[in-house]
C-alpha positions as CSV (number, residue, x, y, z in Angstrom):
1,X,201.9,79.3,166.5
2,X,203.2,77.6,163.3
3,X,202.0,75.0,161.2
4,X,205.7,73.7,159.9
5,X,204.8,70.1,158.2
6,X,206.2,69.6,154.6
7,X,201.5,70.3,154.1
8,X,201.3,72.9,156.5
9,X,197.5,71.5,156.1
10,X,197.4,68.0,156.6
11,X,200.6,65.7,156.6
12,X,198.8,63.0,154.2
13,X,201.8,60.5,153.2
14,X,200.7,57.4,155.8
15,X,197.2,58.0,155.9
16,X,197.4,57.7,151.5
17,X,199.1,54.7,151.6
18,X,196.4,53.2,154.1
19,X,193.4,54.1,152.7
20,X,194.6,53.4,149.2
21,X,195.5,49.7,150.7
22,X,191.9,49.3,152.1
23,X,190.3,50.4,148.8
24,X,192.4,48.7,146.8
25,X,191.4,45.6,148.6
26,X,187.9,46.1,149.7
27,X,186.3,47.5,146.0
28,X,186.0,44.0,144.5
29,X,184.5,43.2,147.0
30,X,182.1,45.9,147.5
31,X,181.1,46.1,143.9
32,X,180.6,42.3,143.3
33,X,178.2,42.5,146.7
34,X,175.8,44.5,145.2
35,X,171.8,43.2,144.9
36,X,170.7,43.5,140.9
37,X,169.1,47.3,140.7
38,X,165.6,47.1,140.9
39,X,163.7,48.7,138.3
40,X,165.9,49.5,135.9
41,X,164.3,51.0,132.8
42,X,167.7,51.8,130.2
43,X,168.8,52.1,126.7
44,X,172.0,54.3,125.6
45,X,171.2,57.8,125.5
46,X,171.9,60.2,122.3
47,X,174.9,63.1,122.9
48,X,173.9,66.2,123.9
49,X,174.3,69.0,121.1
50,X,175.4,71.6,122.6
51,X,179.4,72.3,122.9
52,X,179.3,73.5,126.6
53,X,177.7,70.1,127.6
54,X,179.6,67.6,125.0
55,X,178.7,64.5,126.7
56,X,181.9,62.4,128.5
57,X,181.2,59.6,126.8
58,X,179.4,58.2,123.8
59,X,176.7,56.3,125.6
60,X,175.1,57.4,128.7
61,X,173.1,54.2,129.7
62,X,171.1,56.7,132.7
63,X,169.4,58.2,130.0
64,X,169.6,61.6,132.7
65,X,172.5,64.6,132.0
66,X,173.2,67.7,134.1
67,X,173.1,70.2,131.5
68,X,174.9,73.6,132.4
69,X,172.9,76.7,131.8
70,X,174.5,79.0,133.8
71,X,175.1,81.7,130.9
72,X,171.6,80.9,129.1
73,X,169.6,81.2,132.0
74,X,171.1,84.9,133.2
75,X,173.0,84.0,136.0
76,X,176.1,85.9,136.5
77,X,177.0,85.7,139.9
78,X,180.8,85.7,140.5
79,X,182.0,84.6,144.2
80,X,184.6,87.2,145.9
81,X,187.3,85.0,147.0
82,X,188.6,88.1,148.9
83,X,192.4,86.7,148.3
84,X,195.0,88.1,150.3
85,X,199.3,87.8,150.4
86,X,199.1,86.5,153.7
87,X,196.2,84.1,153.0
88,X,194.1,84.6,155.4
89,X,191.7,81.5,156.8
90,X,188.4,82.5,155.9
91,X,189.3,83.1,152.2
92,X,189.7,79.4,152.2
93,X,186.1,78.7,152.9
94,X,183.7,80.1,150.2
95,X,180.0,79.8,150.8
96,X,176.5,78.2,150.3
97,X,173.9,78.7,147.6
98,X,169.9,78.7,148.4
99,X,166.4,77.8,146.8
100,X,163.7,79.3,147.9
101,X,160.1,80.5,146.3
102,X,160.6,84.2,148.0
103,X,158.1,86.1,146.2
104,X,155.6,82.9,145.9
105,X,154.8,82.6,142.4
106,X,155.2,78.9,142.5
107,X,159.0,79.2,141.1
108,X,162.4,78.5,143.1
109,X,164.2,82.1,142.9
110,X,168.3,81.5,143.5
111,X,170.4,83.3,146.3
112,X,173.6,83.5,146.6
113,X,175.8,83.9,149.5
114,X,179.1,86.4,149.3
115,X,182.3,87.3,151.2
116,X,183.2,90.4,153.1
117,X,185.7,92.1,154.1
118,X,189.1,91.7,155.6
119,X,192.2,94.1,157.1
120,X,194.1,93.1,153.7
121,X,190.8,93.3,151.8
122,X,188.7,96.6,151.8
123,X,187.9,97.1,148.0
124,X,185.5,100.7,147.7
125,X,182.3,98.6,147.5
126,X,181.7,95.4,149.7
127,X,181.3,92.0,147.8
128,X,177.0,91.7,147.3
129,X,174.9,88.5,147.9
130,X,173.0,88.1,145.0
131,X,168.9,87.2,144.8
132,X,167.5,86.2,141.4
133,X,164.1,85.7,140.7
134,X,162.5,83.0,138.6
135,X,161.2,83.9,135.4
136,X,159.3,80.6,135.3
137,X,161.0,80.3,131.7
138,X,164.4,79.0,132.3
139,X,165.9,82.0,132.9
140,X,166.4,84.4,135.7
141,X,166.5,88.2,136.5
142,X,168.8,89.5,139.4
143,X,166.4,91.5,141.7
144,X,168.9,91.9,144.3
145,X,168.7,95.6,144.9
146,X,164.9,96.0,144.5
147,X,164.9,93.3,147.4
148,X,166.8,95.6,149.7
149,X,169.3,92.5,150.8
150,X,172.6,94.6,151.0
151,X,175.7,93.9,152.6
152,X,177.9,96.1,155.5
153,X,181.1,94.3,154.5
154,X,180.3,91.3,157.1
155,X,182.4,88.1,155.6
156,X,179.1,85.8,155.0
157,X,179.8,81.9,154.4
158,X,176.1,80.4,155.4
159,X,172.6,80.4,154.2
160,X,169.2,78.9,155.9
161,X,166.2,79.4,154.9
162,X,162.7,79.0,156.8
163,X,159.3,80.7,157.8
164,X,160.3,81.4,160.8
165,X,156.7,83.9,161.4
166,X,154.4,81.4,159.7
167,X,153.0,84.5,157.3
168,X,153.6,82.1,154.2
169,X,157.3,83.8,153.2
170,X,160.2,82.4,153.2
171,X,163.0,84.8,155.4
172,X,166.5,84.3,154.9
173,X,169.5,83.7,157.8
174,X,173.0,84.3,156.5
175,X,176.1,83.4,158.7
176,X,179.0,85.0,159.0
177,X,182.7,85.9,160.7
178,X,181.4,88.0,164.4
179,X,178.2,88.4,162.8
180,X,175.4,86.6,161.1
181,X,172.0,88.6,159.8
182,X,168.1,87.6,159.7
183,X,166.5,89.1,156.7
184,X,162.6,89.1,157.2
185,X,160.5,88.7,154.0
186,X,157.8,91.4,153.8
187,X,156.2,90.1,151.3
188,X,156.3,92.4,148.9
189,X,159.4,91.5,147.2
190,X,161.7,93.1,149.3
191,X,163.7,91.8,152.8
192,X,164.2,94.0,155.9
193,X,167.0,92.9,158.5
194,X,165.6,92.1,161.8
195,X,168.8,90.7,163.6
196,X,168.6,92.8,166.6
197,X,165.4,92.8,167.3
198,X,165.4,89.2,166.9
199,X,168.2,88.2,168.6
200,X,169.8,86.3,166.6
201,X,173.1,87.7,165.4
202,X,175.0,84.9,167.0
203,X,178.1,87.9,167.5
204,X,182.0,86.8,168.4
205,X,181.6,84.1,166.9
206,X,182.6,82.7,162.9
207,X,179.0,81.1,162.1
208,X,179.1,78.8,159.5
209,X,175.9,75.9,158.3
210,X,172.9,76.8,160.2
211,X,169.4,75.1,159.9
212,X,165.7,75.7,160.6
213,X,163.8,73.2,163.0
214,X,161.0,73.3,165.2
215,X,162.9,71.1,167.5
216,X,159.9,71.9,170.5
217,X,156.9,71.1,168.0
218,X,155.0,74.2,168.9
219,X,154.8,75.3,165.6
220,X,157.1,77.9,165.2
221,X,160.2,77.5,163.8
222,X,163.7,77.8,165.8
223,X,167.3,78.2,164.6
224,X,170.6,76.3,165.0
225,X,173.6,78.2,164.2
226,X,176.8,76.2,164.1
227,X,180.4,77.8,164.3
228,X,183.7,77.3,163.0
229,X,187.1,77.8,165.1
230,X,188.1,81.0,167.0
231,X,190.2,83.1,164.7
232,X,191.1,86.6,165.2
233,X,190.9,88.2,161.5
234,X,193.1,91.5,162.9
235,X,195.6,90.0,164.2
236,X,196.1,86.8,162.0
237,X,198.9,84.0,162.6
238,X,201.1,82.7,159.7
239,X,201.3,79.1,159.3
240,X,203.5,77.6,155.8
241,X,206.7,75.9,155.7
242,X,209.0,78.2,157.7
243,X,212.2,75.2,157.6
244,X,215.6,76.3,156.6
245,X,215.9,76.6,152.3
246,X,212.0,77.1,152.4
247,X,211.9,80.5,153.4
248,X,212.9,82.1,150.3
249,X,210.7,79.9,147.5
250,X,207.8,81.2,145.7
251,X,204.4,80.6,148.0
252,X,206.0,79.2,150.7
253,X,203.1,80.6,153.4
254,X,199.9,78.6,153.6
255,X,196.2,78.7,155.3
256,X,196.6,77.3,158.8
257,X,195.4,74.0,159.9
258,X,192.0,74.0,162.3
259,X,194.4,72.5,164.9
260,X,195.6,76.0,165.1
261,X,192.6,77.3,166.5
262,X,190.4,76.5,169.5
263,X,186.4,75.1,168.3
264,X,183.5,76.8,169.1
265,X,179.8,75.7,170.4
266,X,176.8,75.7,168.4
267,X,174.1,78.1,168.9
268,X,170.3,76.9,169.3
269,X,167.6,79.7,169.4
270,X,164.4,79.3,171.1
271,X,161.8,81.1,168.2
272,X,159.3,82.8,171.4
273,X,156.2,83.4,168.9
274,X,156.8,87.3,169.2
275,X,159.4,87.6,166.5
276,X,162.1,87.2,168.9
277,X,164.5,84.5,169.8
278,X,165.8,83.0,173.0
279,X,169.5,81.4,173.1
280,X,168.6,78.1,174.9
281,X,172.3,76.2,174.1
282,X,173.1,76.0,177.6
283,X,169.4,74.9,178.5
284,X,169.6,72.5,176.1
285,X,172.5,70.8,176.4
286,X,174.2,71.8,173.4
287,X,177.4,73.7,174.8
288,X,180.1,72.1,173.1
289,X,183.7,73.9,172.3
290,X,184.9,71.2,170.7
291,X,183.1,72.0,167.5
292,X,184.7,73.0,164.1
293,X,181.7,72.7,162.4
294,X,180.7,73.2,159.1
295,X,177.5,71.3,158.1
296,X,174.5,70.6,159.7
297,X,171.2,68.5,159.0
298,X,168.7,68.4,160.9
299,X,166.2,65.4,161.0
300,X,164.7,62.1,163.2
301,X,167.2,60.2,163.3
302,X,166.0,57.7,165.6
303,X,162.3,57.8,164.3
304,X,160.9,58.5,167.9
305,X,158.8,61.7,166.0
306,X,161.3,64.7,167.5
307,X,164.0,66.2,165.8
308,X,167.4,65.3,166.0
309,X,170.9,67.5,165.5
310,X,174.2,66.0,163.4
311,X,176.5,67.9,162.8
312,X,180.3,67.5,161.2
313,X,183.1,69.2,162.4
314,X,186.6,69.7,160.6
315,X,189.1,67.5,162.8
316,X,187.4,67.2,165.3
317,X,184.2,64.3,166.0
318,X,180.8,64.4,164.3
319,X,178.6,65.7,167.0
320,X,175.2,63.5,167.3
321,X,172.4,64.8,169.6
322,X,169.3,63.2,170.1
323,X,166.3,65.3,171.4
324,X,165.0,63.9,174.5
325,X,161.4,65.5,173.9
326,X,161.6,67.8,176.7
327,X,163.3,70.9,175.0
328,X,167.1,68.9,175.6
329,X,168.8,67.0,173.9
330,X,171.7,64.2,174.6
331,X,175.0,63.8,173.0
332,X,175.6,59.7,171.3
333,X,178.0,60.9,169.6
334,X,180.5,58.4,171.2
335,X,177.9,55.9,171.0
336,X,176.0,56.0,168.1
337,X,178.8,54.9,166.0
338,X,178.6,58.2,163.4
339,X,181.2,60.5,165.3
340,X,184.6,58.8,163.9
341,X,186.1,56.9,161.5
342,X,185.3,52.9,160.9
343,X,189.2,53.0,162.3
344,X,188.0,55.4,164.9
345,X,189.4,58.6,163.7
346,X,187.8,62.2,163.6
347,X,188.3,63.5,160.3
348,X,187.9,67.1,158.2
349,X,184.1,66.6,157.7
350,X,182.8,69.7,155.8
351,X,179.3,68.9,154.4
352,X,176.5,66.7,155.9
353,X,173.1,64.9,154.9
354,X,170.4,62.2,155.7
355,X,168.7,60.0,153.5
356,X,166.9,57.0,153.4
357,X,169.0,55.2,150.6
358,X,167.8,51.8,151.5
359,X,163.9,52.3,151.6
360,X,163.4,51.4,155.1
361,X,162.7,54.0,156.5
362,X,165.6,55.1,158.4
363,X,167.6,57.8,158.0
364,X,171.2,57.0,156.7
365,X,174.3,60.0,156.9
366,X,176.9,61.3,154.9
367,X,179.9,63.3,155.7
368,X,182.2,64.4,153.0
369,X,185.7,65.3,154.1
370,X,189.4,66.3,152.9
371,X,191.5,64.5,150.2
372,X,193.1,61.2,151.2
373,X,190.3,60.8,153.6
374,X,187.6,58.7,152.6
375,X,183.9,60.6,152.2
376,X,181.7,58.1,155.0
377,X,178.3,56.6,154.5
378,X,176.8,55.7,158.1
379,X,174.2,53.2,157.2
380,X,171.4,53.8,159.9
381,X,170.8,50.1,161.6
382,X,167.6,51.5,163.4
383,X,168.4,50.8,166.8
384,X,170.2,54.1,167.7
385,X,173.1,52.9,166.2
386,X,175.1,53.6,162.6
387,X,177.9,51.5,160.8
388,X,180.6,53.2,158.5
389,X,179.7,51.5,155.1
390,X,181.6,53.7,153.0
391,X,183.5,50.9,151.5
392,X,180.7,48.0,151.5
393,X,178.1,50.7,149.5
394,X,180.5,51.3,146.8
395,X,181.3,55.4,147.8
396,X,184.9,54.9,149.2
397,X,186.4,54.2,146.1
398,X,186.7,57.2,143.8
399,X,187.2,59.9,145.7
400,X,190.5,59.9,147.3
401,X,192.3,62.8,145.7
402,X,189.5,65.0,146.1
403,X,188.5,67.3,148.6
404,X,184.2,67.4,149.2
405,X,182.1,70.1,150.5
406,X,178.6,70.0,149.1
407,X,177.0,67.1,149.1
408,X,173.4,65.8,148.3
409,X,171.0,62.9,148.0
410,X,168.4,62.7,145.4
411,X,167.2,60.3,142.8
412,X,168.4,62.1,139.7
413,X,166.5,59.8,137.4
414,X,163.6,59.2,139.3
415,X,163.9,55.4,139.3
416,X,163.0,55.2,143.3
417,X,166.1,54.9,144.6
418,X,168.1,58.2,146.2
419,X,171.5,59.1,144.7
420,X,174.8,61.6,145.7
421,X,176.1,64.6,143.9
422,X,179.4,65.7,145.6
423,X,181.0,68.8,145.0
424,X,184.5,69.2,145.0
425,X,187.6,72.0,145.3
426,X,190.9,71.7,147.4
427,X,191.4,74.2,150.1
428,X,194.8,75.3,149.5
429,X,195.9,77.1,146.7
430,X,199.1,76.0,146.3
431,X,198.1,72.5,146.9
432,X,200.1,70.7,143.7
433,X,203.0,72.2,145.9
434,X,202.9,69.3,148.4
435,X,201.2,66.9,146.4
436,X,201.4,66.9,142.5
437,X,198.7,64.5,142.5
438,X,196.1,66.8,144.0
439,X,194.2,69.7,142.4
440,X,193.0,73.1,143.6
441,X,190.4,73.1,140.7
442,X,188.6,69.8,140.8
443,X,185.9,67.8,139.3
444,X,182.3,67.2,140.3
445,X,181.2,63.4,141.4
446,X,177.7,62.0,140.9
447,X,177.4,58.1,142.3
448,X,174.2,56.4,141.0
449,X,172.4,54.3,143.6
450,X,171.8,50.4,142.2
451,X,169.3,49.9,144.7
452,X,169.7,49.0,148.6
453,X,172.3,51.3,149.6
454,X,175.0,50.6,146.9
455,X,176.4,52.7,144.2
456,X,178.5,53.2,141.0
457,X,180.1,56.4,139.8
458,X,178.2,57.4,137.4
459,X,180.3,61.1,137.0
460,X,181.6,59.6,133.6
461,X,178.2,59.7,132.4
462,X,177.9,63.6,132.2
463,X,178.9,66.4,130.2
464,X,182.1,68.2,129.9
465,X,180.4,71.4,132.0
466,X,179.7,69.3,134.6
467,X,183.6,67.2,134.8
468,X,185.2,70.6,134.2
469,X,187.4,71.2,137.6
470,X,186.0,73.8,140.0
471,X,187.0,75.3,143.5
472,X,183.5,74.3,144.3
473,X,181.5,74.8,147.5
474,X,177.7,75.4,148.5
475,X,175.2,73.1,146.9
476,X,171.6,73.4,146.3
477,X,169.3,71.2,144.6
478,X,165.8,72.1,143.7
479,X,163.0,71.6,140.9
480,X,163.4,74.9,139.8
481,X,161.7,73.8,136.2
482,X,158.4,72.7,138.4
483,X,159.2,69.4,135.5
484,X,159.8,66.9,138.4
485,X,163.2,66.5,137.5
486,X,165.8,67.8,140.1
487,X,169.0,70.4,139.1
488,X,171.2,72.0,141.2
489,X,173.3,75.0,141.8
490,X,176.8,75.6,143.2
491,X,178.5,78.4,144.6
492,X,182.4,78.3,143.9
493,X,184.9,80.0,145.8
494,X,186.6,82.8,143.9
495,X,184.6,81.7,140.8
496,X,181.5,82.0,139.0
497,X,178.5,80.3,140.4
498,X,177.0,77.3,137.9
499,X,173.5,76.3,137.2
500,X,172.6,72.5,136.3
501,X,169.6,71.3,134.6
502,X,168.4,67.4,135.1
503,X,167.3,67.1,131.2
504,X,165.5,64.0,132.2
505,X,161.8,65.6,131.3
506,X,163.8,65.6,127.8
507,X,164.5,62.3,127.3
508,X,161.9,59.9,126.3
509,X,163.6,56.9,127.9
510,X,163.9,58.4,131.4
511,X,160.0,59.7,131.3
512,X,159.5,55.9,132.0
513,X,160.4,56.7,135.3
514,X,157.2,58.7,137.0
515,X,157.9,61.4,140.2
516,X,156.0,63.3,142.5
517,X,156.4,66.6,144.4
518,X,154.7,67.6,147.4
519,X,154.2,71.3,149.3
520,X,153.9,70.9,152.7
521,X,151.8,73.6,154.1
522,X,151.3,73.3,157.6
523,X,148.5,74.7,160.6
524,X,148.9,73.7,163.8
525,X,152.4,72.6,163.0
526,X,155.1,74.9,161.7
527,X,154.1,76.8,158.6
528,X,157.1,75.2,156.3
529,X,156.2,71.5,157.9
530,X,159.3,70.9,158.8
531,X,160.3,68.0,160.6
532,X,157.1,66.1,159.0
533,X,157.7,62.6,158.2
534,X,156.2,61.1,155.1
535,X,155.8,57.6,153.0
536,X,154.6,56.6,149.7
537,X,153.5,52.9,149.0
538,X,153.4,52.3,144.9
539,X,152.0,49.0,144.1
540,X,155.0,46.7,145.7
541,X,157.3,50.1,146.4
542,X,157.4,52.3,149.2
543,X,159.9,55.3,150.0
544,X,160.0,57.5,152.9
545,X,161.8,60.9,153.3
546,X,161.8,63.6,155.7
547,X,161.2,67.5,155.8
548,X,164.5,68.2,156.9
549,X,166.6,70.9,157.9
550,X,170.1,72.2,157.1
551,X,171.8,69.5,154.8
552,X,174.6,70.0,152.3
553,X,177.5,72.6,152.7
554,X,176.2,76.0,154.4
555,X,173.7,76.2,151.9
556,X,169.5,75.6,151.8
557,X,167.5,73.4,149.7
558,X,164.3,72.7,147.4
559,X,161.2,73.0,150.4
560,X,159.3,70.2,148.5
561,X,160.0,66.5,149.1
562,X,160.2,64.7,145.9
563,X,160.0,61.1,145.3
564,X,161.2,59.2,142.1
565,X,158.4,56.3,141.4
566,X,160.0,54.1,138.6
567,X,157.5,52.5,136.6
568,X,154.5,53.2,138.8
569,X,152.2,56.2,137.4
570,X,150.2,56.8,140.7
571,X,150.7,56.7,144.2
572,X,148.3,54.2,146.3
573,X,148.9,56.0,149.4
574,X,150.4,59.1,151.1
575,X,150.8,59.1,154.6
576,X,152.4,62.2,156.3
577,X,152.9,63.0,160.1
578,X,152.8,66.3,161.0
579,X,154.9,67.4,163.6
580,X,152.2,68.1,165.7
581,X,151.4,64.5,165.7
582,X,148.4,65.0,163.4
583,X,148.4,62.2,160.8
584,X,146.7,62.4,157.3
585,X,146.5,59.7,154.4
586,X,145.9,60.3,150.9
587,X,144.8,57.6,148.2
588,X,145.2,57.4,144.3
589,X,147.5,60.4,143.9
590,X,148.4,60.4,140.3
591,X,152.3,60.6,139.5
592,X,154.0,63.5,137.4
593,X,152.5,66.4,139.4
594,X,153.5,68.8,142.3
595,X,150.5,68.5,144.6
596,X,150.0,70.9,147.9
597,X,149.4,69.2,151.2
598,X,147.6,71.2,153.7
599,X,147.5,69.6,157.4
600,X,144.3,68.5,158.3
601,X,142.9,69.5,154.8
602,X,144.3,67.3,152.1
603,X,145.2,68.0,148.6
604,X,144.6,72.1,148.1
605,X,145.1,73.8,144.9
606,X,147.5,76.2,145.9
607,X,147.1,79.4,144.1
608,X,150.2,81.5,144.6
609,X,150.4,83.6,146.5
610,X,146.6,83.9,147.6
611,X,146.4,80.9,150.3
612,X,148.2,81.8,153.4
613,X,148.3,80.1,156.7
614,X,147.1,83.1,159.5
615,X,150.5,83.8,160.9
616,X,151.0,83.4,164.9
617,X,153.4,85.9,165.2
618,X,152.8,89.8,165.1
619,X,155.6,92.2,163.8
């Protein structure tokens, strides 16, 4: 089977002239929509000095820059593409990019995910994930073999990270092409692999974003492993432009389309409390071939206190399942209104996340997809149903020629309303082959939220590191100064990996703005908390957010739910619900401060690494 359109990938003529019609149209009308932002506290912003973060333009009126640090903070991680002649799929893909506190000093350590490899890739040493622990100075030290995390050769794409044995330590799930690995923190710095025993390895099949979730509440946390097409690696079809004349020029084979390849089902383990897992997908009501998946997030959806599953598949619908609260779940993904295109159309969705972007406490999604698609926004209308406002909220504009695979909401300068990062880099190579326009390398995209759901690109507003074009992939964005102000990292395919730091605790204007962070540590429910649902009320403010699972592009994020406060320098009141249904409130938290949150407890001054939850699991 050939692909033998003039794009071997996507034929994109019609569906350009289309979309470029709509936006064309609809972006007046979207922008001149908008409410006035709500506490807006600006003035221009000085340059940055520094030549690898010359500033894009003279005045930044955010006050907030992404600063990369990559270099400075002794990162060196390089991505192995694992590039062959015939182009084999997978090398298309790249992989995700963690946070996670693994030795529990109170800092975000970095992991990053790497290839494998392949019948027309088998250098003498197989391409390493990388673990680099936090100084707690701004810089980092690669500790990846004292941890013991080695690779076989498997081709890895995923991580997810969770405390899946509630003994207070972060363990680490990597997916991967016929195989995917558990890594079980012994707490001692170092990670054993427990993937038989725990039955988990999710083998045959090409695993890609997978999420932790304790989707039963009985406070242990279980796993959902998504999948990507069925693709034999040894015996590989050739898709390009195989017409008469083409045969002969330069690059004329290509990486096949996913309408090549049959999908794949997800994969949900039951965790059994005994350091073992249960596959439960049939039980569940989560067999599904027609997944192409490639993000997943995790969260309540429907705010009905149980766990729900999105997930966005490459050409094929986004899958919604709603958990019925009895260990299954039900597919309204026809339904819902969040499993096509406002026209009705699947498209090549490739990263994933939930947010409440209009503080109302519902949980809006984003899907980023391909180039000359449009990235969607599905505004949550809080009666089970969404509505594709990509063009009303002001994200359907800009992005057009880019291709999107991590992508994240935060508030980036703390103001109180949630923002986007998007990451961006073409699939195909060759790409300017087919469409001059387009770019393999491309630029990052930040959108600024004005308040209620609608933003501006803000991408302007940041340095040259952060514009300059990448072939980028995973994202991960965490608090890894413990200043309140959130960075990010992102793993590039066939490139070197980039750190970002928010240099808003730098700038006195944006210090008008107050945050707080909060550690969930939970009892009865799962250790990590997840799935705990939580709002702040600030004088005439309130926010709520989620402890989610999943989220971006294959990759895991920050543990701690932060919340930008604008002006207000304390928090009135805290309520979190537990996933075991235990509710707790908290009065007169001061802003500017990381605070731990034990359930049933309170506020506990959490001494790393001396306070641990008993774990319920023995080993």
């Amino acid at each position: 089977m050939h692909a033998t359109s003039k794009n071997p990938y996507r034929s994109h003529h019609a569906t350009y002239l289309r979309v470029f019609t709509l936006v064309f149209i609809s972006s007046a009308l979207a922008l001149t929509a908008a409410p006035p932002r709500q506490q807006t506290h600006r003035t221009p912003a000085r340059a940055s000095a520094s030549e690898s973060n010359i500033p894009a333009a003279d005045a930044n009126p955010f006050h907030v820059q992404f600063l990369g640090v990559t270099v400075a903070a002794g990162i060196h991680f390089h991505h192995e593409r694992a590039q062959s002649p015939k182009r084999m799929y997978p090398e298309t893909m790249g992989a995700g990019v963690a946070w996670l506190d693994y030795n529990q000093d109170g800092y975000l350590d970095a992991f990053f995910v790497n290839s494998g490899f392949t019948p027309l890739f088998h250098p003498a040493h197989a391409p390493q994930p990388a673990l680099y622990r936090n100084n707690g100075d701004g810089t980092f030290t690669d500790v990846t073999a004292s941890s013991k995390i080695r690779s076989d050769g498997t081709f890895f794409f995923g991580v997810a990270v969770g405390d899946y044995d509630n003994d207070g330590y972060p363990d680490i799930y990597m997916t991967g092409y016929r195989h995917s690995v558990l890594l079980h923190n012994n707490g001692d710095g170092t990670f054993t692999d427990v993937t038989e025993k725990a039955g988990v390895g999710n083998d045959g099949n090409w695993g890609t974003a997978a999420g932790w979730f304790d989707y039963d509440r009985d406070g242990k946390l279980d796993l959902l492993v998504t999948n990507y097409v069925q693709y034999d690696m040894d015996n590989p079809i050739t898709c390009g432009d195989f017409r008469p004349g083409y045969q002969n020029l330069p690059q004329v084979s290509s990486y096949c389309h996913p309408d090549n390849f049959p999908g794949t089902s997800p994969r949900l383990y039951h965790n059994n409390g005994d350091g073992t897992f249960t596959d439960v997908t049939a039980k569940a009501g989560l067999v599904n071939k027609d997944g192409k998946s490639l993000a997943v997030v995790l969260a309540d959806l429907n705010n009905d206190g149980w766990p729900d599953i999105f997930i966005a598949n490459d050409t094929q619908r986004n899958f919604l399942y709603l958990n019925n609260g009895d260990g299954t779940f039900r597919d309204v993904s026809y339904t819902a209104g969040a499993g096509f295109s406002e026209d009705g159309r699947p498209e090549a969705g490739m990263s994933a996340d939930a947010a409440d972007l209009r503080n109302n406490g519902r949980m809006d999604l984003y899907v980023s997809h391909l180039d000359f698609e449009l990235n969607r926004l599905y505004t949550n209308n809080g009666d089970g149903t969404f509505t594709d406002s990509t063009i009303a909220s002001g994200l359907g504009q800009s992005n057009i020629l880019n291709s999107s695979f991590g992508a994240r909401f935060f508030d980036f300068d703390n103001d109180g309303w949630r923002d986007l990062l998007v990451i961006n880099g073409h699939i195909l190579d060759n790409i300017a082959r087919y469409h001059p326009d387009v770019k393999y390398a491309e630029s990052k995209k930040l959108y600024r939220n004005t308040g209620g759901g609608h933003f501006v690109d803000a991408s302007a507003t940041q340095p040259a590191a952060f514009l300059a074009p990448k072939v980028g992939r995973g994202l991960a964005v965490g608090d890894y100064a413990n200043d309140g102000w959130l960075s990010f990292l992102v793993n590039n395919n066939g490139e070197n990996a980039q750190l970002f730091r928010n240099n808003g605790a730098t700038s006195p204007a944006a210090r008008e703005n107050h945050w707080l962070g909060i550690r969930l540590v939970g009892v009865k429910s799962n250790r990590d908390g997840t799935g705990a649902r939580l709002k702040i009320t600030a004088g005439d403010f309130t926010s709520y957010d989620q402890a989610k699972g999943g989220m971006s592009y294959m990759s895991a994020q920050d543990p701690r739910i932060y919340f930008g406060l604008g002006p207000h320098a304390k928090v009135d009141t805290l309520e979190i619900i537990w996933p075991s249904g235990i509710r707790q409130e908290l009065k007169d938290v001061p802003a500017n401060q990381i605070i731990t949150v034990e359930e049933g407890k309170g506020i506990t001054p959490y001494k790393y690494p001396e306070i641990r939850v008993k774990a319920r699991i023995s080993r």
